[in-house]
MIVEX-690297 format. One line per 2 residues: number of its first residue (from 1); for each residue x, y, z of N, C-alpha, C. Coordinates in Angstrom, 1 decimal, padded with zeros to 4 digits, always signed. Atoms other than C-alpha are relative to their C-alpha. Layout:
BEGIN
NUM) X:Y:Z:X:Y:Z:X:Y:Z | ...
This chain:
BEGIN
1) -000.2:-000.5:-001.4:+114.7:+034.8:-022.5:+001.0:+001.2:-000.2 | -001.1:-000.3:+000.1:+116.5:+037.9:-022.1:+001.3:+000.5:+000.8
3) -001.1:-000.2:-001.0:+119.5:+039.0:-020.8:+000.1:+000.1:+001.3 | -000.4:-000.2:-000.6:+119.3:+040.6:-018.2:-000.5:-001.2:+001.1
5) +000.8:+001.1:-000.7:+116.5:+037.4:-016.8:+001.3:-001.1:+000.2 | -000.9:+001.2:+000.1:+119.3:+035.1:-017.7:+001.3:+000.0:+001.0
7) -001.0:-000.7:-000.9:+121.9:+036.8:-015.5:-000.7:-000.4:+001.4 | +000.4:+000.5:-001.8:+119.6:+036.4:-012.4:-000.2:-001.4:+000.2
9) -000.1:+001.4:-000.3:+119.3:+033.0:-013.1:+001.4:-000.8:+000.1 | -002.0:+000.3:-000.3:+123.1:+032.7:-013.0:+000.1:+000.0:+001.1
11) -000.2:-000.4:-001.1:+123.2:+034.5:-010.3:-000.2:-000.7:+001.4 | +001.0:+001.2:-001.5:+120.9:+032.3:-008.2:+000.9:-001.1:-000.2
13) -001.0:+001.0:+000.5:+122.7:+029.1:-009.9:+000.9:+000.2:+001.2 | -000.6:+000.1:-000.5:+125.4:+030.2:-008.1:-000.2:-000.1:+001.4
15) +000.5:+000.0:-001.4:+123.9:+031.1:-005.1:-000.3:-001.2:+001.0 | +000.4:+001.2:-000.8:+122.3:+028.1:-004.1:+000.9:-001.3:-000.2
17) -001.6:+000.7:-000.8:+125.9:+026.4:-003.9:+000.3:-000.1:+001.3 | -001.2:-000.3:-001.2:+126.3:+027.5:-000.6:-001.5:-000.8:+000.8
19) +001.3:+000.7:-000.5:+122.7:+025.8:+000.4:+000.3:-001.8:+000.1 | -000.6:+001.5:+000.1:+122.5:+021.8:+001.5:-001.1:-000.7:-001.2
21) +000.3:+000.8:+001.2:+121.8:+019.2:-001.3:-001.6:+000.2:+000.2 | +001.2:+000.0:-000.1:+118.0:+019.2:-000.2:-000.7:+001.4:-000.4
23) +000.4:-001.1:+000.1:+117.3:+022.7:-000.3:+000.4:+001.0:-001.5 | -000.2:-000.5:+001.2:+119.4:+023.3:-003.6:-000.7:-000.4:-000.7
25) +000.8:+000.8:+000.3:+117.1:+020.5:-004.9:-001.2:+000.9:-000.4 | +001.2:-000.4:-000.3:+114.1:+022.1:-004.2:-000.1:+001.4:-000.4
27) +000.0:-001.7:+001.4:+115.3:+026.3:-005.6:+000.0:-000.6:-001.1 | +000.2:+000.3:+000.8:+116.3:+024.6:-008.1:-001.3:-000.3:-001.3
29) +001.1:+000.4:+000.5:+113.3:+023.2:-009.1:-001.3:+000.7:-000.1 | +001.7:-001.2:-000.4:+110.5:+025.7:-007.9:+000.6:+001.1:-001.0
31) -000.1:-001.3:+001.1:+112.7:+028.7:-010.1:+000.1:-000.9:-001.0 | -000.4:+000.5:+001.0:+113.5:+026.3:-012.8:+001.3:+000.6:-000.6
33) -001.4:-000.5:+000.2:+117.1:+026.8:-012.9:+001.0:-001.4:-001.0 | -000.7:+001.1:+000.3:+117.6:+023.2:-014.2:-000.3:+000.1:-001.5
35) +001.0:+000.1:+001.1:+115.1:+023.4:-017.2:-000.7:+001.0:-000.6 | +000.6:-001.2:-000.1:+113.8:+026.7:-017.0:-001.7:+000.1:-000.3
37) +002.0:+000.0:-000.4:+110.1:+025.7:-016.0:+000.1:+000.0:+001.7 | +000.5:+000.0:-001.7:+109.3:+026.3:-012.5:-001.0:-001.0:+000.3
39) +000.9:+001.0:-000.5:+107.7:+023.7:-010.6:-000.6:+000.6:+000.9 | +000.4:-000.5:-001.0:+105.2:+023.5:-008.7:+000.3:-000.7:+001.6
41) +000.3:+001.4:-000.9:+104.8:+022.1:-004.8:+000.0:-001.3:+000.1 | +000.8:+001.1:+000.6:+103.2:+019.4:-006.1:+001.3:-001.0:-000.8
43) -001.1:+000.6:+001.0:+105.9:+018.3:-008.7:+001.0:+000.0:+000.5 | -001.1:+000.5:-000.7:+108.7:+018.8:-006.7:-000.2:-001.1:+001.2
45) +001.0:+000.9:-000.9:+106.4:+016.9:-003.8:+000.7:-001.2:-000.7 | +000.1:+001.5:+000.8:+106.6:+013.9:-006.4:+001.4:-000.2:-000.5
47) -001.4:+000.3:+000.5:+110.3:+014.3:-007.7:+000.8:-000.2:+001.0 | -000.9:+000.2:-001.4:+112.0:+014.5:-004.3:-000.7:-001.3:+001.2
49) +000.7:+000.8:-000.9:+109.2:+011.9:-002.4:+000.2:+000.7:+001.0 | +000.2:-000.4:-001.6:+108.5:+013.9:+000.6:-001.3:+001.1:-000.7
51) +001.3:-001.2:+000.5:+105.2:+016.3:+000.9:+000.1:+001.1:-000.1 | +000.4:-002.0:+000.8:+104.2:+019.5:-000.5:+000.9:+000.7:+001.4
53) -000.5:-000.8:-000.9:+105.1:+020.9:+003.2:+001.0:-000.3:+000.2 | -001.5:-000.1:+000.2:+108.1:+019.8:+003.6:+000.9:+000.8:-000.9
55) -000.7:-000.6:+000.7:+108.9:+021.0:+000.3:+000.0:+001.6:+000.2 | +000.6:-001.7:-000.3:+107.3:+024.7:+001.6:+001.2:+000.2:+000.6
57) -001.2:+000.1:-001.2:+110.0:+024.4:+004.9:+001.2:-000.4:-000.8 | -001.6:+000.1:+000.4:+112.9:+023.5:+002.6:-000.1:+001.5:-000.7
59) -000.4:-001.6:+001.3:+112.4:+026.5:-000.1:-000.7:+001.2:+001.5 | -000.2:-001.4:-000.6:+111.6:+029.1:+003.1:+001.2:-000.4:+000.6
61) -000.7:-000.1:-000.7:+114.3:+027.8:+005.0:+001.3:+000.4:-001.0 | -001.0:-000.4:+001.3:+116.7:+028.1:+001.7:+000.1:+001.6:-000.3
63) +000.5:-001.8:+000.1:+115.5:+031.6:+001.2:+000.2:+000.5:+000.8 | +000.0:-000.6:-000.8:+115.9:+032.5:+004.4:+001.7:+000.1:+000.2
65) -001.5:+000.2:+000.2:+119.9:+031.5:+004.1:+000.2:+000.7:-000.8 | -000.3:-000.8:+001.5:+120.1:+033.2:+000.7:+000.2:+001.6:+000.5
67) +000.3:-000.9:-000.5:+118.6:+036.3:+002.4:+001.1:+000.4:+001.1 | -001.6:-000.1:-000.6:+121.4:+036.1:+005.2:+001.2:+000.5:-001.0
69) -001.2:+000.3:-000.1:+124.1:+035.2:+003.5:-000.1:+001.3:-001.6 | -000.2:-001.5:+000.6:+123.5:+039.0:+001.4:-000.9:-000.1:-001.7
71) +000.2:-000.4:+001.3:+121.6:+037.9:-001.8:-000.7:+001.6:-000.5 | +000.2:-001.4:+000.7:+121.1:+041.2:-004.1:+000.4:+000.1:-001.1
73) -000.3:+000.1:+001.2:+121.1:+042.6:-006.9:-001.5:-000.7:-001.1 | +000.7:+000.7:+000.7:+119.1:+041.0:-009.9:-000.7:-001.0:+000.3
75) +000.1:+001.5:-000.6:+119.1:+037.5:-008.2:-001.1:-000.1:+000.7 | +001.2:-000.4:-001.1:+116.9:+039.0:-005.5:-001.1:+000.0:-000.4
77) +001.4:-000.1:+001.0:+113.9:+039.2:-008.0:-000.3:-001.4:+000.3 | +000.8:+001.4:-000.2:+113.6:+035.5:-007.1:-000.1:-000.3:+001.4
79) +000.1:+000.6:-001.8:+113.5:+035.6:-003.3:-001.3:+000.7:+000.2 | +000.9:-000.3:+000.0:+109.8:+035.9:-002.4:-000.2:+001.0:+000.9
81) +000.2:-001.2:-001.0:+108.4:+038.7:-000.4:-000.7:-000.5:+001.0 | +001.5:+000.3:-001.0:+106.5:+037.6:+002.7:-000.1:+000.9:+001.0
């Protein structure tokens, strides 16, 4: 991996501190911040027990706080475009 990738994964790390346990759960897991594999829907679906959509409405509503609360910079390479 290099540098400068590993820096936005810090960055986020940090980030999704300020997020609630469910929603840090769930960046966590979809960027692979824990293990550095991204999960999918599906796999977080099965790791957290709740469905795919729910897990969709935690990781936009997380993103959408991130986005607030000023993410930028590098970090921002992981906040989706819609």
């Amino acid at each position: 991996m290099d540098t400068e990738h590993e820096w936005t994964r810090q960055e986020l790390r940090r980030a999704v501190e300020r997020l609630s346990v469910r929603e840090r759960q769930v960046i966590t897991l979809r960027c692979g911040l824990l293990d550095e594999q991204d999960h999918t829907l599906e796999e977080v679906s099965h790791l957290l027990q709740v469905t795919p959509e729910r897990v969709h409405q935690l990781e936009e509503r997380a993103w959408r706080k991130l986005k607030q609360d000023g993410l930028d910079g590098e970090a921002g390479a992981f906040v989706p475009v819609n």
